[in-house]
C-alpha positions as CSV (number, residue, x, y, z in Angstrom):
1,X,148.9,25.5,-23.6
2,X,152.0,26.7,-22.4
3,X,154.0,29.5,-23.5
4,X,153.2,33.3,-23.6
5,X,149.4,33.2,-23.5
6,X,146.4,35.8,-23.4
7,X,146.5,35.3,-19.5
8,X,149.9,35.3,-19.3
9,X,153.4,33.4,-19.7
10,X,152.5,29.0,-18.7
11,X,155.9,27.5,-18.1
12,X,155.7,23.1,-18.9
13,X,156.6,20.7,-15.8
14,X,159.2,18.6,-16.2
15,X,157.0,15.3,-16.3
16,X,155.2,17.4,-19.5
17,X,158.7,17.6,-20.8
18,X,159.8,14.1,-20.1
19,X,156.3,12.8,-21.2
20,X,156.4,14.3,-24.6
21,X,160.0,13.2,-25.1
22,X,158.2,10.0,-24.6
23,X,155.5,10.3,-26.9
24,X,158.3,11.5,-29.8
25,X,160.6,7.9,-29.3
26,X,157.7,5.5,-29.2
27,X,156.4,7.0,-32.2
28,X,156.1,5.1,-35.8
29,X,158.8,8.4,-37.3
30,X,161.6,7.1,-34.4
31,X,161.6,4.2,-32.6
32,X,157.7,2.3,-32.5
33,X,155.3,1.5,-29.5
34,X,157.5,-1.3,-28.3
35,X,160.8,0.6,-27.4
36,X,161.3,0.8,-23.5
37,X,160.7,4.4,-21.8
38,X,159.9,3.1,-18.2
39,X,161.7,5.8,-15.1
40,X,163.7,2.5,-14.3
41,X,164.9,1.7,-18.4
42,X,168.1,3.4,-19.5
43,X,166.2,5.7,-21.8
44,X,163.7,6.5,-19.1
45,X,166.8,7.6,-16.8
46,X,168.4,9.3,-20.0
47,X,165.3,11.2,-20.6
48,X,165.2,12.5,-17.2
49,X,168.3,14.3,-17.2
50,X,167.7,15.6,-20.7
51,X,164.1,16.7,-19.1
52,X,165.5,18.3,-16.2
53,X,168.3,20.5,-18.2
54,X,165.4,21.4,-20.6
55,X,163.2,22.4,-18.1
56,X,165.9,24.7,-16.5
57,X,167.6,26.6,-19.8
58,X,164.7,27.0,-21.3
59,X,161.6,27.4,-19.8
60,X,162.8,28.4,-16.2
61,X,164.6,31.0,-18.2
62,X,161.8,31.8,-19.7
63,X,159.8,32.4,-17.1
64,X,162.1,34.4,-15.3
65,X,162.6,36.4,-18.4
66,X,159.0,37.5,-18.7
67,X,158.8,37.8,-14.7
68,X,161.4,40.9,-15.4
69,X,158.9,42.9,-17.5
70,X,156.0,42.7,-14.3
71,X,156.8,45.2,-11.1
72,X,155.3,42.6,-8.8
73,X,158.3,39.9,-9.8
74,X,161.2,42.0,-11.3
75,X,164.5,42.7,-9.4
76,X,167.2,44.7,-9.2
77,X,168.5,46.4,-12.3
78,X,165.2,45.1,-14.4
79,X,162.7,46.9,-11.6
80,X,164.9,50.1,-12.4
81,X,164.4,49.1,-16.2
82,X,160.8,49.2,-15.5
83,X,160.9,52.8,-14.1
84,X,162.9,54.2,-16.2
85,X,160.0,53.6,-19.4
86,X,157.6,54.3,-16.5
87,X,159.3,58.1,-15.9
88,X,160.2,57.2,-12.1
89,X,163.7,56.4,-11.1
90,X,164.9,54.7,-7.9
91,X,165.7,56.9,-5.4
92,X,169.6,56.7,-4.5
93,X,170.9,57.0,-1.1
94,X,171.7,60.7,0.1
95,X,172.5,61.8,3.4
96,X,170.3,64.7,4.7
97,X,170.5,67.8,3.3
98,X,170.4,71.8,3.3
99,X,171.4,75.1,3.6
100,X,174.8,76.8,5.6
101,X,175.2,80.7,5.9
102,X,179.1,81.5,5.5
103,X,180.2,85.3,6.9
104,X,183.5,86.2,5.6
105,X,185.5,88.7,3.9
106,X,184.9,89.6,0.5
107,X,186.9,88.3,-2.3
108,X,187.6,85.3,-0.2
109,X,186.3,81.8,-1.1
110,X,184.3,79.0,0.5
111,X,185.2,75.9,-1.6
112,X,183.6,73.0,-2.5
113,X,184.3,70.3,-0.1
114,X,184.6,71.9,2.6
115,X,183.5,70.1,6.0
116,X,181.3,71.4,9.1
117,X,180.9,69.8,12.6
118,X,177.8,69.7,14.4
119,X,177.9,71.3,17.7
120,X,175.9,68.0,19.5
121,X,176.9,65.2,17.7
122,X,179.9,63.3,15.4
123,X,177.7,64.7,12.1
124,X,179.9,66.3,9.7
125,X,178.5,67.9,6.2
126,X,180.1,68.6,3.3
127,X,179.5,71.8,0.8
128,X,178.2,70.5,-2.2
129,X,178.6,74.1,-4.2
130,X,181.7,76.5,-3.8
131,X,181.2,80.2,-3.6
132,X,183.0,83.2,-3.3
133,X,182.6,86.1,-0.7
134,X,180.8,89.2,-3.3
135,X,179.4,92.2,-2.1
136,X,177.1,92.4,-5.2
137,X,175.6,88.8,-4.8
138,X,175.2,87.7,-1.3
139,X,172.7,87.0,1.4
140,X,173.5,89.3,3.6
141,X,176.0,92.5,4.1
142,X,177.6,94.1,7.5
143,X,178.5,97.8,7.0
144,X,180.1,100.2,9.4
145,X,181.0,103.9,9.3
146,X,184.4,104.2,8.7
147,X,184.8,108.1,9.1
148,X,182.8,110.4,10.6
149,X,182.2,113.8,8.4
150,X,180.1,116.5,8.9
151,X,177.9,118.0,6.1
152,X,178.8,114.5,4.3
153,X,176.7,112.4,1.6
154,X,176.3,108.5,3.2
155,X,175.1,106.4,0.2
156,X,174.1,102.7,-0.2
157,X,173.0,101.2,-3.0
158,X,171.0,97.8,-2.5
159,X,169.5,95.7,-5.7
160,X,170.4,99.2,-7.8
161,X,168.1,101.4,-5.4
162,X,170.1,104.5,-4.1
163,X,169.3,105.3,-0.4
164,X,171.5,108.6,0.9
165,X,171.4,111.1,3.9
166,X,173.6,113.8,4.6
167,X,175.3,113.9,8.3
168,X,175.0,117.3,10.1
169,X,177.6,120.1,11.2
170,X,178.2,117.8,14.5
171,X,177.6,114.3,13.6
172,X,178.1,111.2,15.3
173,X,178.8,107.8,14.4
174,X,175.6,106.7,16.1
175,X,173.3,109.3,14.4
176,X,174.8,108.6,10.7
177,X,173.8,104.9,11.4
178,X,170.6,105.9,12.4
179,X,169.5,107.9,9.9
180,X,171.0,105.0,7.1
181,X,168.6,102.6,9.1
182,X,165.5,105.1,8.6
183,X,166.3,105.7,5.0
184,X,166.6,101.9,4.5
185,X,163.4,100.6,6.4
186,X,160.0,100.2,4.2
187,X,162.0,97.9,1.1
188,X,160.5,94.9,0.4
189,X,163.3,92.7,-0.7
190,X,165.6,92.8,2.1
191,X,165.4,93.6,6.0
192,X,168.1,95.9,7.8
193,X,168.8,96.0,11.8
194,X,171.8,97.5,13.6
195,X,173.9,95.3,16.2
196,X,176.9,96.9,17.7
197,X,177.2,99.6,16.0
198,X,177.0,97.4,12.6
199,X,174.4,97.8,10.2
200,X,173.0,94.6,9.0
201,X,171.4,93.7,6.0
202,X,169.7,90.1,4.7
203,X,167.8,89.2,1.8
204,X,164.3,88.7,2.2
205,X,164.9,85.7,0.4
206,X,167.6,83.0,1.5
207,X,169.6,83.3,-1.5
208,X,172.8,85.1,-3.1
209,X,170.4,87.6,-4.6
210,X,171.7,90.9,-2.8
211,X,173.5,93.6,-4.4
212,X,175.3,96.1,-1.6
213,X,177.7,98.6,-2.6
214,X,179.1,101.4,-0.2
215,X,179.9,105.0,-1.1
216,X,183.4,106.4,0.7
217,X,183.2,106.9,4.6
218,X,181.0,103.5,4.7
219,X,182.2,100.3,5.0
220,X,181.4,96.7,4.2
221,X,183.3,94.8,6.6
222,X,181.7,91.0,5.7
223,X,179.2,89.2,3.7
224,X,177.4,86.3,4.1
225,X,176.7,83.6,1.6
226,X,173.8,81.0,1.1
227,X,175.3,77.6,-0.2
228,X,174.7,74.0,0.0
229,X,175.8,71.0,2.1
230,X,175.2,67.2,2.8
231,X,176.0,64.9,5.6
232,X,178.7,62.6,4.3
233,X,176.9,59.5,5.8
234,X,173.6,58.4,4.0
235,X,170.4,57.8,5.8
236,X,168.0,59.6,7.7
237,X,170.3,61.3,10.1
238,X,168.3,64.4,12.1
239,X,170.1,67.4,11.5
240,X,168.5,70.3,13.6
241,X,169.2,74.5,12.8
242,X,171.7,76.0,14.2
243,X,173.7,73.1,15.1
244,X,176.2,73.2,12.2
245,X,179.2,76.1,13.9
246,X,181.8,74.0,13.7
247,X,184.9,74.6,10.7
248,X,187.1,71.2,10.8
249,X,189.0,73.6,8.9
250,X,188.4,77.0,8.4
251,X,188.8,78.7,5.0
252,X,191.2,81.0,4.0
253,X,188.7,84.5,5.3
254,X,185.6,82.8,7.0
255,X,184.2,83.8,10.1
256,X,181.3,81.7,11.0
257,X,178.9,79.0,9.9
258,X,175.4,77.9,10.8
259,X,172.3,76.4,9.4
260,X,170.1,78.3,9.6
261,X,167.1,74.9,8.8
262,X,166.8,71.9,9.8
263,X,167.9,69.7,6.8
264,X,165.6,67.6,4.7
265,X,166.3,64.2,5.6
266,X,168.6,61.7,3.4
267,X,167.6,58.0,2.9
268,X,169.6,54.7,2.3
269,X,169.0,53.5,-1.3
270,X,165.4,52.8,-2.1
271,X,164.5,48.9,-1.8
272,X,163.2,46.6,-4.4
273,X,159.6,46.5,-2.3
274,X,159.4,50.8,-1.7
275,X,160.1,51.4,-5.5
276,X,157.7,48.3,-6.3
277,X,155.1,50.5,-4.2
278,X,155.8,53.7,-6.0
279,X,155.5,52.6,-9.3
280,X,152.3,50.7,-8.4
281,X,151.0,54.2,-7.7
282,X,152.4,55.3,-10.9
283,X,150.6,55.3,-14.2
284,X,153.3,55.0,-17.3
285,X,153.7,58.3,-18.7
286,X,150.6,59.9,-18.0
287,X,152.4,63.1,-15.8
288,X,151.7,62.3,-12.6
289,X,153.2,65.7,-11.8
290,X,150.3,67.7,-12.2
291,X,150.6,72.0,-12.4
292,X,148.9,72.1,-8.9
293,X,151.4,69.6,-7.5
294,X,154.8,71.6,-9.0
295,X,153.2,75.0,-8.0
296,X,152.7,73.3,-4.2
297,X,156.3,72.1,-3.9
298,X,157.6,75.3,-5.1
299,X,155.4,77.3,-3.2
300,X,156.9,75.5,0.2
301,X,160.2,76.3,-0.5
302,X,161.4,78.5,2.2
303,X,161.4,82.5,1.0
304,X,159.5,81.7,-2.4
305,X,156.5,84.1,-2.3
306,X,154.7,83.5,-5.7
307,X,154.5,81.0,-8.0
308,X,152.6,81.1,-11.4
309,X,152.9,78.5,-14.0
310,X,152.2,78.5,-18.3
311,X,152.0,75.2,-19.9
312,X,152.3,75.0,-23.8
313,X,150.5,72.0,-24.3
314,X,150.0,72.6,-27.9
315,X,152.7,71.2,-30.9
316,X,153.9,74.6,-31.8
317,X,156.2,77.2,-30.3
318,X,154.6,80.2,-28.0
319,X,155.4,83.4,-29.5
320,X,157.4,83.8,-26.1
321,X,159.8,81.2,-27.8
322,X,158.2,78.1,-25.3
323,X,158.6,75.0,-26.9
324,X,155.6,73.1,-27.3
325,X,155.1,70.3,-24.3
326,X,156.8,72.4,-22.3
327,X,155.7,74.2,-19.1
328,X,157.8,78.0,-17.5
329,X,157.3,78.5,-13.9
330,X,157.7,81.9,-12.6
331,X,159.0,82.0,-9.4
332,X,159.4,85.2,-7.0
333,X,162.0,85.0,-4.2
334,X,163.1,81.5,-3.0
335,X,167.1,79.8,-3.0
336,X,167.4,79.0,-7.5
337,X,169.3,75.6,-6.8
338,X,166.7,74.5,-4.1
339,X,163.3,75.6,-7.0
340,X,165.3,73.7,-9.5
341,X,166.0,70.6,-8.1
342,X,162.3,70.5,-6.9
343,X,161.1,71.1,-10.3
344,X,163.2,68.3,-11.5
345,X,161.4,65.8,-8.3
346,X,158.3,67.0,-8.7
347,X,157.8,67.3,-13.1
348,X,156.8,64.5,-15.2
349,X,160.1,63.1,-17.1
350,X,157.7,63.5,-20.2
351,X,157.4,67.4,-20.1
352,X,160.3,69.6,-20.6
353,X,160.8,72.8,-18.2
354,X,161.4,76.5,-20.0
355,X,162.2,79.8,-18.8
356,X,165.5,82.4,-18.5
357,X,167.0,80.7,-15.0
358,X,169.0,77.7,-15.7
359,X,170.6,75.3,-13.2
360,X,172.2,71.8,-13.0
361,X,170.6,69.9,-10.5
362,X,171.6,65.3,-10.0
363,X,168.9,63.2,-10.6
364,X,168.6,59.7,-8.4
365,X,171.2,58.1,-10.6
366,X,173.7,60.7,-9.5
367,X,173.5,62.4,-12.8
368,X,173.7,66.1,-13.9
369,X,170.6,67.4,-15.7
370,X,169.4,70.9,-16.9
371,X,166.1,72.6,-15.6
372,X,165.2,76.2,-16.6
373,X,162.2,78.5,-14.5
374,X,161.9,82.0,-14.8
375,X,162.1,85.1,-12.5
376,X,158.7,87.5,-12.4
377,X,159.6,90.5,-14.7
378,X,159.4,93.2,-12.2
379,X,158.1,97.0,-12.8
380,X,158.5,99.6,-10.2
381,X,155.9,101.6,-8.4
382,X,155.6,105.1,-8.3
383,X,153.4,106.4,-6.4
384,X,151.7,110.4,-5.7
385,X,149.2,110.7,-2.9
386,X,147.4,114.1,-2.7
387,X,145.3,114.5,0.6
388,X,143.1,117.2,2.4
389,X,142.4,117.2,6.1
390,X,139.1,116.6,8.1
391,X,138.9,118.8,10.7
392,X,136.9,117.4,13.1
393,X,139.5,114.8,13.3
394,X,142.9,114.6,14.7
395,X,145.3,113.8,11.9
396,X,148.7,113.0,13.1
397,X,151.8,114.4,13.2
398,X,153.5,111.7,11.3
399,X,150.5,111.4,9.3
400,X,152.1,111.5,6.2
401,X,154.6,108.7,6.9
402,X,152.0,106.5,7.5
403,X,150.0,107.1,4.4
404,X,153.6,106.3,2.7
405,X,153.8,103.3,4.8
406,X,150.2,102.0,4.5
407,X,150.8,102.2,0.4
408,X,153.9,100.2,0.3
409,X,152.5,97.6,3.2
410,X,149.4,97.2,0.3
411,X,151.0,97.0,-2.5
412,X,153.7,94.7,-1.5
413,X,150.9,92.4,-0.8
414,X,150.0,92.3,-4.3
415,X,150.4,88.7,-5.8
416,X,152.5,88.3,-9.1
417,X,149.9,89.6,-12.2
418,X,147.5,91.5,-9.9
419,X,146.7,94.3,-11.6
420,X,147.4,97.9,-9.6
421,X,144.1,99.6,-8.6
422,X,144.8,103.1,-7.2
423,X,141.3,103.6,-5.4
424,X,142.1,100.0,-3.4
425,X,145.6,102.0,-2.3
426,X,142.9,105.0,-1.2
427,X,140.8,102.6,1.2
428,X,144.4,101.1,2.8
429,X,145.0,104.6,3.4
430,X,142.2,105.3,4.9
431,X,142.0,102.3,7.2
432,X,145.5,103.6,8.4
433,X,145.3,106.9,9.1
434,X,142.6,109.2,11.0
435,X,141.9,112.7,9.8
436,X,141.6,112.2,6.5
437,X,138.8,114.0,4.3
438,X,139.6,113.1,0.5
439,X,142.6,111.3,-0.8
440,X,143.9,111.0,-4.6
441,X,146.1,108.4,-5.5
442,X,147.5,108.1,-8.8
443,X,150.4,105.0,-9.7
444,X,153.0,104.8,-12.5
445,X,154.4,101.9,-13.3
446,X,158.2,101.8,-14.4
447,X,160.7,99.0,-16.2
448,X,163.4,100.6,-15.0
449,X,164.9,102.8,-11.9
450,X,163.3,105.9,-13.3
451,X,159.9,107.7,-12.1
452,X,157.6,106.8,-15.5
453,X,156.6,109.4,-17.7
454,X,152.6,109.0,-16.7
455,X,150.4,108.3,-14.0
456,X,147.2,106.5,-13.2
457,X,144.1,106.8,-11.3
458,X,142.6,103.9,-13.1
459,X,143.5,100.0,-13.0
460,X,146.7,99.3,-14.3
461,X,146.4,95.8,-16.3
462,X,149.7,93.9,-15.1
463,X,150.9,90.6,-16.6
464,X,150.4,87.2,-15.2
465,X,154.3,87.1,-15.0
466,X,155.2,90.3,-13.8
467,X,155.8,91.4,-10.0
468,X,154.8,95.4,-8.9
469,X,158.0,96.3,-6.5
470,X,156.6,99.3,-3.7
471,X,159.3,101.1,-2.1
472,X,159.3,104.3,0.2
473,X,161.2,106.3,-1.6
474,X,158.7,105.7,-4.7
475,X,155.6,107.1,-2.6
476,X,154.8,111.2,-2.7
477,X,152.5,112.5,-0.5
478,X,151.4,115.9,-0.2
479,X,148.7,118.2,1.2
């Protein structure tokens, strides 16, 4: 039987074609048994070349037709057909890809477009995002003195934290910067160093996610910025950190350039046999992208530090306002457009992202889609340590900024929803520091910049979405 059967499509020959063409003229309804339809007898040569053209526009066409619908014989535009009801696209060619650090003035610009030389090869990349030099979003911030006052108030506010000192009646440049260094050291979401008599300060995170304003007599010189490039060749071209210094042309107020990463890899356009492979391994919209394999691909994103995830399976609406069939990934530290566009590699095209950070990332087809993920709500630490002395033990002079220190090391090792427990801070302490005899430890937790109104010596529940921020200047100690 030919035709689409239970086994699959069976295409006719073209001597089953010519034979039943046969069998119709020597019928009694045409032409009888007697009438001629030897190869060699005009019909027979006749028949032929009406065999051959049926067996070509019809069932050679048919064939191929039905071929199109099966990933082992489909081609071209069809195989991508396939995917596409599948959920996995071809991937496009892309030259390799990552991360530049501009330093520049602020208010200045870095513009889309704009091209970088390697220092060891012909590779040039190309900025795929424009950004503007800002104080109050940047990756990192260079800050001088610019006058030297006695009796003066030095202030720096970082991520809406206040950190100030007051210079003495015979200050020095060097002994203002110092002291702004020691009232700096101990946050957790951004590391400070001085070089040169500039104080330098970089998101823990490589992202535009610092905030850096200076009070009068201070400063801010430059300001780096995090942004993205790609090599403007496709293919797997190795690109290696710290090999991308040179402007072809410099913007108007840049200083430098550098990658700080090697970049991921690009490829030349996926071939008709690698996407054949990948959808073999691909079940049609079962999501393949499973919340242990998004949580791992976020998780190895360079500064991202937690990841938690809540899936609405369900058919209604959260009373968080999550769409059902939708998952929210909450994500603590970590580049936004690098998360995004690995949410959008690594989810099922069935299942729709939710959350309060959106970004535009290209899929393999070169076009623009939306992905949302949320930022941890963070609460702020507050923290009163009462101790007493053991005095058959040494306790040391700086004793008390190491219990400080040992509270905010703890805590900032806290994941994302672990709930505070005061007597574990205790133990840290302990561990720390010699000469203690008893130690009291109560925490507050606060929404805002503001010391809360009570305090805790007993397990403060925290939510699986919220992140517990310990700074020194949060942490009391006293005798």
């Amino acid at each position: 039987m030919a035709g689409v059967t239970p086994t699959g499509f069976v295409t006719k020959t073209f001597n089953e074609i010519r034979d039943a063409i046969y069998s119709d003229a020597t019928s009694e309804e045409f032409f009888g048994a007697d009438f001629p339809t030897t190869p060699d007898s005009p019909f027979g040569n006749y028949t032929s070349v009406i065999a051959a053209a049926i067996k070509e526009s019809a069932w050679d066409l048919a064939q191929m037709v039905y071929d199109q619908l099966d990933i082992a014989k489909a081609e071209g535009i069809n195989l991508d057909k396939i995917g596409a009801y599948i959920g996995l696209d071809r991937l496009g060619a892309s030259g390799s890809e990552g991360v530049l650090v501009f330093k520049g003035i602020v208010g200045e610009e870095v513009p889309q477009g704009i091209t970088i030389k390697s220092n060891t090869s012909d590779t040039v990349v190309e900025t795929t995002l424009g950004n503007v030099y800002d104080n109050t979003s940047c990756y990192q911030a260079f800050i001088s003195v610019s006058t030297i006052v006695s009796n003066a108030t030095y202030t720096l506010s970082i991520n809406g934290f206040s950190y100030s000192i007051v210079s003495d009646a015979d200050a020095t440049e060097q002994e203002i910067l110092d002291a702004l260094i020691t009232s700096l050291s101990g946050a957790n979401s951004f590391t400070v160093e001085e070089n040169n008599g500039i104080i330098e300060i970089t998101s823990v995170s490589r992202s535009n996610s610092l905030s850096v304003i200076a009070s009068n007599n201070l400063v801010i010189d430059f300001v780096s910025l995090v942004t993205r490039a790609e090599n403007i060749e496709n293919g797997a071209v190795t690109i290696l950190a710290n090999t991308l210094t040179i402007f072809e042309s410099t913007p108007t107020g840049s200083i430098s350039v550098n990658n700080p990463l090697d970049f991921n890899l690009g490829r030349l356009e996926e071939t008709d046999e690698e996407y054949r492979i990948r959808l073999g391994e691909r079940k049609a919209n079962t999501g393949v992208a499973t919340n242990d394999a998004l949580v791992s691909s976020v998780s190895n994103i360079s500064g991202v530090t937690s990841v938690t995830i809540l899936e609405n399976d369900t058919v209604s609406t959260l009373p968080s306002g999550q769409p059902p069939k939708s998952f929210q990934l909450f994500v603590l530290g970590g580049d936004e457009n690098t998360i995004a566009q690995t949410i959008w590699d690594t989810k099922s095209s069935t299942i729709k992202t939710y959350g309060n950070v959106v970004r535009l990332v290209e899929d393999v087809q070169g076009n623009i889609q939306t992905v949302y993920f949320s930022r941890p709500e963070q609460s702020y630490a507050y923290v009163n340590v009462v101790y007493t002395i053991y005095s058959e033990e040494d306790f040391p002079s700086n004793g008390e900024d190491l219990i400080a220190a040992a509270v905010v090391t703890y805590g900032s090792n806290l994941d994302v929803g672990e709930d505070v427990i005061p007597k574990r801070f205790a133990s840290a302490i302990y561990a720390a520091v010699d000469g203690l005899d008893d130690v009291t430890v109560e925490i507050g937790l606060s929404g805002a910049v503001t010391p809360p109104a009570t305090y805790s010596s007993t397990r403060i529940p925290v939510e699986n979405t919220e992140s517990v921020i310990f700074q020194l200047d949060h942490v009391n100690v006293s005798v």
